[in-house]
C-alpha positions in Angstrom: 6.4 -21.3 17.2 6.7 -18.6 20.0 6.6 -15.2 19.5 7.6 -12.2 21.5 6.7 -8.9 21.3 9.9 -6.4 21.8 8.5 -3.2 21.5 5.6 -0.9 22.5 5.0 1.9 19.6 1.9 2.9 18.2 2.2 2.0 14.9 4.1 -1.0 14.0 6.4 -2.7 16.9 9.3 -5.7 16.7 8.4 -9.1 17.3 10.6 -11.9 18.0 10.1 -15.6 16.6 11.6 -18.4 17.5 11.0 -22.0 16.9 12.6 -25.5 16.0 13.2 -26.3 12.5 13.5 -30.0 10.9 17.0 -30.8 12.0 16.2 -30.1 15.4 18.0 -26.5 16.1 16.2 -23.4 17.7 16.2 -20.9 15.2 15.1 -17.4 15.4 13.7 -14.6 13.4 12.7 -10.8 14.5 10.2 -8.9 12.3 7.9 -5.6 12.3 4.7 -5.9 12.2 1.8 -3.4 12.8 -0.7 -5.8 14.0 -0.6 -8.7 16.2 1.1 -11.5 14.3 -0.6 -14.5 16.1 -3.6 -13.3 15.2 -2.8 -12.5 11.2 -1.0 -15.9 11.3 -4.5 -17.5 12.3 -6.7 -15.2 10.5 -5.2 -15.2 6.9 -7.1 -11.6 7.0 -5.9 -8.6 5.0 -4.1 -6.4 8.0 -3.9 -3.5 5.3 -4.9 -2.1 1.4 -2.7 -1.5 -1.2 -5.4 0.9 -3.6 -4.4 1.8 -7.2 -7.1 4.2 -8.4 -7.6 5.5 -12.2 -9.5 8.9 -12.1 -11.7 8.7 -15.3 -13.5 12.0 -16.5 -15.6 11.9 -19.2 -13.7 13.8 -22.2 -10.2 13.5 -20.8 -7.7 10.3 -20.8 -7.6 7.9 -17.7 -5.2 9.1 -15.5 -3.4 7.2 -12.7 -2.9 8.6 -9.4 0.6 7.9 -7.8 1.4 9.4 -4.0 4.9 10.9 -2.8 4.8 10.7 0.8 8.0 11.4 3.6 9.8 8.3 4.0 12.4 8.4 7.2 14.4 5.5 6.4 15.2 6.8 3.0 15.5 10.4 4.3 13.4 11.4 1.0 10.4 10.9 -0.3 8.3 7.4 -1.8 6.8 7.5 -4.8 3.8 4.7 -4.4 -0.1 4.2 -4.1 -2.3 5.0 -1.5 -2.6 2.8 0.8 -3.0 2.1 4.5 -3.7 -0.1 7.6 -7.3 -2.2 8.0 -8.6 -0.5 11.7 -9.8 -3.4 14.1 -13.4 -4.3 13.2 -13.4 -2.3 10.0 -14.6 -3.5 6.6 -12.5 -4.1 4.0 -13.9 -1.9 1.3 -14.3 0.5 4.4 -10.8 0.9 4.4 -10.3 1.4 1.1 -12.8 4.4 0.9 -11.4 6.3 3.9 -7.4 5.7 3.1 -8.3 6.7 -0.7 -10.1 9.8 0.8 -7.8 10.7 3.3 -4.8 10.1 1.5 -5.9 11.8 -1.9 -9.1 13.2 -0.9 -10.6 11.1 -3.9 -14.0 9.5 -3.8 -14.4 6.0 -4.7 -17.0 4.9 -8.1 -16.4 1.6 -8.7 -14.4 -1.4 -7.8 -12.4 -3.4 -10.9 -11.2 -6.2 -8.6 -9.8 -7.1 -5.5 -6.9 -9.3 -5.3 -7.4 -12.0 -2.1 -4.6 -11.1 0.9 -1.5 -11.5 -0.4 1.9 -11.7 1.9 3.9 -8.7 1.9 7.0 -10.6 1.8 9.3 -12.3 4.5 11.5 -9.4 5.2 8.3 -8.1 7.6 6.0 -9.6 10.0 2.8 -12.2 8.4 1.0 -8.8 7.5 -1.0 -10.1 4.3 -2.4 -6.9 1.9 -5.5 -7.0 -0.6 -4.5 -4.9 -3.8 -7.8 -2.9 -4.8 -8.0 -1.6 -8.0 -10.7 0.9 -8.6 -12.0 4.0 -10.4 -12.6 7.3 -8.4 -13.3 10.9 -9.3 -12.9 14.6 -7.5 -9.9 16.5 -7.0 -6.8 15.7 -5.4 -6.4 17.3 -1.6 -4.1 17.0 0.8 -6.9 18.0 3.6 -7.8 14.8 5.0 -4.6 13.7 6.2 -3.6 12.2 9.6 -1.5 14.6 11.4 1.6 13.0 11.0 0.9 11.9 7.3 2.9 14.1 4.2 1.6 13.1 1.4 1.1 14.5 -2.2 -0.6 13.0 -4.9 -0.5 13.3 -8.9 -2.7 11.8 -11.4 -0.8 11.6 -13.9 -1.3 10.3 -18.1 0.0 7.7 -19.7 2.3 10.3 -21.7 2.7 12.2 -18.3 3.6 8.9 -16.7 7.0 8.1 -19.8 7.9 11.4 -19.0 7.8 11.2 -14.6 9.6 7.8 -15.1 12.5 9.7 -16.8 12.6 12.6 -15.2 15.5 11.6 -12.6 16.5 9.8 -9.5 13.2 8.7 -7.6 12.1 6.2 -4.6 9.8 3.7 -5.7 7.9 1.5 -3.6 8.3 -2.1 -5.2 4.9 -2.1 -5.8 3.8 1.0 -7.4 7.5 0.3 -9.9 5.6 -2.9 -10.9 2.2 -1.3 -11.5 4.0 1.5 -13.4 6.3 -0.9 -15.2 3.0 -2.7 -16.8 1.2 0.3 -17.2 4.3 1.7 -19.8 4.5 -2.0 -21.6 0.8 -1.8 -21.9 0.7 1.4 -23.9 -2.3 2.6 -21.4 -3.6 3.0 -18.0 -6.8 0.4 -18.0 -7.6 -2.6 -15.7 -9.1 -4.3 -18.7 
């Protein structure tokens, strides 16, 4: 395989990929991909973190903490988890820690489980994600933000979560709809 990189952004760029599949034709395929996808391809390494956190206070019910942040492509806004890009060089559970803070301004307590990297689907580039699922405490801030990020978070109930489901037309990531979804057919918010 031979890829080619299209664009120059900051973020995420366009890569081209082309190859020869089993009958012998040249086939092609162009993707996005925020890190460099020859090195993700040989790696197998987690390019970014997918965190779903549970706030638990002693006294008060878990509560889940769901994001809304400005999503151009939809012209509106997402409703999903924190989550963000692995830095070059940076630990895992480094990651984690700073995108939970920055995006929420939570602090992390304790890590459930971490799922291994997982591909993010064929749609994208080979970016693989690790889904962390953790406890945190603190209050929710919007303070620690990149510049360009605009992002909100709630922690919300289980009861608070029936009624935000129902409550109109919303974005969902695919993600934080499936984490949602099992939450509601549970009957709680709980990793166990």
């Amino acid at each position: 395989m031979n890829i080619s990189k299209l664009t120059d952004f900051k973020w995420i760029n366009i890569y081209k990929a082309t190859w020869t599949d089993k009958k012998n034709k040249l086939k092609e395929w162009f993707f996005a991909s925020g890190k460099n996808p020859e090195e993700q391809i040989r790696s197998r390494k987690a390019s970014s973190v997918c965190i779903i956190p549970i706030i638990q206070e002693k006294g008060s019910p878990d509560k889940i903490v769901i994001t809304k942040e400005y999503r151009a492509p939809v012209d509106g806004y997402e409703y999903g988890m924190p989550a963000g890009i692995i830095e070059d060089n940076e630990p895992m559970l480094d990651a984690v820690k700073r995108e939970l803070f920055e995006e929420t301004g939570l602090e992390l307590t304790k890590i459930h489980s971490i799922s291994p990297p997982v591909f993010t689907g064929a749609h994208g580039g080979p970016g693989m994600t690790c889904y962390c699922f953790v406890y945190c405490k603190g209050t929710l801030s919007n303070e620690h933000q990149e510049e360009d990020e605009e992002i909100e978070s709630f922690a919300l109930t289980f009861e608070e979560i029936k009624d935000f489901i129902s409550s109109g037309e919303k974005y969902f990531g695919s993600r934080t709809w499936l984490i949602v979804d099992a939450i509601l057919k549970r009957g709680k918010i709980s990793f166990e």
